[in-house]
N, C-alpha and C positions, 0 to 999 in steps of 0.2 A: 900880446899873445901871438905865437908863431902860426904860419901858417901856410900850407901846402899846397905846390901843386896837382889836383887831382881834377882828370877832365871831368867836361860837363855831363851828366848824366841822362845822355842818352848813347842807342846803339849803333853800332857799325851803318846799320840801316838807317838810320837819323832820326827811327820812331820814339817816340818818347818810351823810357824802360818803367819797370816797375818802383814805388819808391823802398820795398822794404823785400829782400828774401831771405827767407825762413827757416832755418834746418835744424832738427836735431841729432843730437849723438845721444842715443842708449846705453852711456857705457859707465858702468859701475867697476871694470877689472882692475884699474890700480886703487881704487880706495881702499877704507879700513874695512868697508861689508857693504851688503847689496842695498838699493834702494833712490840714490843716483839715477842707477837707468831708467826708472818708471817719471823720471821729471819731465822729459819732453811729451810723453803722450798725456799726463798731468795736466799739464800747464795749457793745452791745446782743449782739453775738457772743460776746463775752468773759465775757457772764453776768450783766450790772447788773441787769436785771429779776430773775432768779431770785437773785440776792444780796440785795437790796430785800425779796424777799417773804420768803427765810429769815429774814428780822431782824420778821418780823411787820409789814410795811410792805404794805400796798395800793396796789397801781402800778395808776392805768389812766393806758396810753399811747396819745398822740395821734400815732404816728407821726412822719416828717421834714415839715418845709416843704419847697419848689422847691429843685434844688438850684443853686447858683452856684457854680460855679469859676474861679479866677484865671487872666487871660492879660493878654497884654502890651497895655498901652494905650497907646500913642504917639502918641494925639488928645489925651488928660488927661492927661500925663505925671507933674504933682505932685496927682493926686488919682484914681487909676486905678482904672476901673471905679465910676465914683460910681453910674449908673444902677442896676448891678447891687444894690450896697452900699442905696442905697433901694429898691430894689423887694424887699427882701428884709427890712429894715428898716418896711419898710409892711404885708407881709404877716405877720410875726412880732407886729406889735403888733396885727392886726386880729383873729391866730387866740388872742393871750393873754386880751382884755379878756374875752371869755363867762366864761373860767376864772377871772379875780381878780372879776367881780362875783358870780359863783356863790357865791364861795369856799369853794373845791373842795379845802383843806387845803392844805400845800406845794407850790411847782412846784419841780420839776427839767428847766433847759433847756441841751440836748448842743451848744457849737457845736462848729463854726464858729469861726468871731475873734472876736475882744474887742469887734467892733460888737452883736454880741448882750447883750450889756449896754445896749446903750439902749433896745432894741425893748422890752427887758424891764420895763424903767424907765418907760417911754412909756404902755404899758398900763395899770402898775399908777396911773401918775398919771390916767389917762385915768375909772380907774372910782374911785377908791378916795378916799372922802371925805378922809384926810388926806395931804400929801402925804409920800412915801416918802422915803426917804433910801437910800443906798449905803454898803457896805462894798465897797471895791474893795481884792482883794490883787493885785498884781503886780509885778515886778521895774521894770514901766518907770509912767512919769506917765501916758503915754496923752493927753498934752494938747499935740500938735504940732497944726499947720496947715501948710497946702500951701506956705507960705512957711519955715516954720521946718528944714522937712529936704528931702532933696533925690529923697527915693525914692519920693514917693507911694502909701505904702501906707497905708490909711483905717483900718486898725484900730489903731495906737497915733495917733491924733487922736481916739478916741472923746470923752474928759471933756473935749477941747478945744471940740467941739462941742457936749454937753452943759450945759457952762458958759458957750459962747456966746461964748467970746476974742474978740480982735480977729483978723481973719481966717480965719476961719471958714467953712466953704462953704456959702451961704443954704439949697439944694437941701437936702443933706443935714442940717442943723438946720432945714429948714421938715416935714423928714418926723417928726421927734420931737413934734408938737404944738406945744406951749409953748415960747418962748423968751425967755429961757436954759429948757431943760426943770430943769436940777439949778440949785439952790444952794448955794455955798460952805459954809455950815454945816449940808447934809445930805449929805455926802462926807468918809469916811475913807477915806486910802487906807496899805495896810497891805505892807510886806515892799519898799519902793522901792530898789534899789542905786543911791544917786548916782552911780557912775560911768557909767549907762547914761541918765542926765536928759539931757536937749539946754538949752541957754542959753537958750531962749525958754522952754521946759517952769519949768525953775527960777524965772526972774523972774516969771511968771503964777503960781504957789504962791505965791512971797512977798506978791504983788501980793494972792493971794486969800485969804491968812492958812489955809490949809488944813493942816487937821492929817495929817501925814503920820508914818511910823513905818520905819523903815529895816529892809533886809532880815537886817542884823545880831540887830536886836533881836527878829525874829519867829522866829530858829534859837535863839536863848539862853532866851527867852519866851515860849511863842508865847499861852499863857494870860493872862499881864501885858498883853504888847502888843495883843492881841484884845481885851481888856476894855476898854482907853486909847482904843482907838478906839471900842468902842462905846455909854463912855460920855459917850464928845466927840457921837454924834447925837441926834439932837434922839428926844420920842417919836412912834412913827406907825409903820406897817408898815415892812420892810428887807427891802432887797434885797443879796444877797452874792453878789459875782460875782469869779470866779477864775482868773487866766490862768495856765497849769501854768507857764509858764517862772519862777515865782516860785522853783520847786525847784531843790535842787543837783543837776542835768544829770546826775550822775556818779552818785547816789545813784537818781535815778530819771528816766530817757531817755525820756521824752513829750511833750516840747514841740516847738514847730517851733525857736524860738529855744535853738541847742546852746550859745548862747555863758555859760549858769550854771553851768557845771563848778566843781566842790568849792567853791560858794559857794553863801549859802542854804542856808531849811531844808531839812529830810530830807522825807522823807513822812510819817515820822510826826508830826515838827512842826507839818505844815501838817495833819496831819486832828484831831491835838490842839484846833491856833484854829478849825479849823472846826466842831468840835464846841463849844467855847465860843462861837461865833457862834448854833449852829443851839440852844442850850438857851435864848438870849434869845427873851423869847416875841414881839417887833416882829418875826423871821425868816418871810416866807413864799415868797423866791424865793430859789432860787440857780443860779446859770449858770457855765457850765465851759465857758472859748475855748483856743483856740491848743492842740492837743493836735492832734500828729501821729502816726498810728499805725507810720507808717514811722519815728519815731526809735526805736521799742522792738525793732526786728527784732534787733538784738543783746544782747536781754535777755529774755528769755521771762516772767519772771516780771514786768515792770514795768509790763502792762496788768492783767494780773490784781487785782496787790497794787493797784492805783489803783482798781480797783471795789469790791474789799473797804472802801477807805477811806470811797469814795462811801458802801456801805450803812451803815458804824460812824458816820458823822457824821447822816446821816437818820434811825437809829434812837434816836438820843440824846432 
């Protein structure tokens, strides 16, 4: 397995830094409806910090960004709420850069949507002498454009943006810095169900030879196929970003997307590869989208066991 170089952790001052910082994004304005935003104050309720620090983990939290939520845009129809979606995408990457030039040990960032993987992404490119790479797990590509579907929600077009396709909305890839900010051969994307790819999503993979790994193989493997991805990235810092709806729906109810029922990993599958992720030592970010706190009201225990997993993978 590859592996980077990323100084030692501590500060300019030579004090020892903290091992984990914290942040969330409130923003629900590119998904399909509101509920996203309320995950970071959620998750904080439910005990992540004081789960964090029982596993001997040094949290200092930098609280929520501004918060955005979703409403109907019937001026942007296939790309709604884009102002939102960069003004929030501008501010997430202006409050991460202090934190990856410091380097301040691990971050951990609460969304919001799967556009928080860019901001995150953004930053780290913005300070960090070599460029980062991504482990993206999710059920879908996340590589549509406003032409490719018909619903307009900006958070499964995030890596379409990222990578710069054709069609792509300038505003929101001129807010990531660099374009394309990603490249093809610093992108794994991990736990995909083909049946949720769109005909344009598909042909842009093919098009960009991206190594991807099916959601099949991450419930049979999740240790195999975390590795296959990690060590298709190049070396340099990672970033691991995670949209819950990767999980089988049924095993654990927290994603905004219900439609993973008895497919997909478990939770413990998924905190297995993310703990094989987070023992590679290139890991210094990981972000957590699409988590609705209202899908768990019929399961008491599926926020909780979701923090427990958050500290077992951080503490590794």
């Amino acid at each position: 397995m590859a592996t980077g170089a990323y100084p030692a952790l501590t500060s300019t001052k030579g004090s020892v830094v903290p091992d984990l910082t914290l942040l969330g994004v409130p923003n629900s304005a590119g998904s399909f409806a509101p509920g996203q935003d309320q995950a970071p104050r959620v998750l904080r309720e439910t005990g992540l910090v004081d789960a964090l620090q029982a596993r001997g983990i040094t949290v200092t939290d930098l609280g929520d960004l501004s918060e955005q939520v979703w409403t109907p845009d019937p001026e942007q129809p296939t790309a709604q709420n884009l102002g939102q979606v960069v003004d929030s995408l501008v501010e997430l990457r202006r409050r991460l850069r202090p934190v990856f030039s410091e380097n301040r040990g691990k971050v951990l960032v609460l969304g919001g949507n799967c556009t928080v993987a860019l901001g995150v992404l953004a930053a780290m490119t913005d300070v960090l002498p070599e460029r980062p790479a991504l482990l993206y797990i999710d059920r879908h590509l996340d590589m549509n454009i406003p032409d490719s579907t018909p619903d307009g929600a900006l958070d499964w077009m995030g890596l379409g943006h990222a990578l710069g396709v054709p069609g792509h909305v300038p505003e929101l890839a001129a807010a990531l810095g660099q374009t394309p900010l990603l490249k093809p051969d610093h992108l794994a994307v991990l736990g995909v169900d083909p049946r949720k790819v769109t005909t344009w999503e598909a042909e842009q993979a093919r098009r960009l030879a991206l190594h991807t790994i099916p959601s099949s193989e991450l419930r049979t493997d999740p240790v195999g196929s975390t590795t296959s991805c990690l060590d298709a990235l190049p070396p340099g810092p990672l970033h691991v970003h995670v949209d819950v709806d990767v999980l089988d729906f049924t095993n654990a109810p927290i994603a905004e997307d219900t439609g993973g029922r008895n497919t997909g990993p478990r939770l413990d599958d998924l905190t297995t590869a993310l703990q094989t992720a987070a023992r590679d030592s290139r890991m210094i970010a990981l972000s957590i989208g699409e988590l609705n706190p209202a899908r768990a009201a019929g399961a008491a225990d599926a926020l909780p066991r979701f923090v427990d997993a958050l500290s077992r993978i951080l503490a590794v």
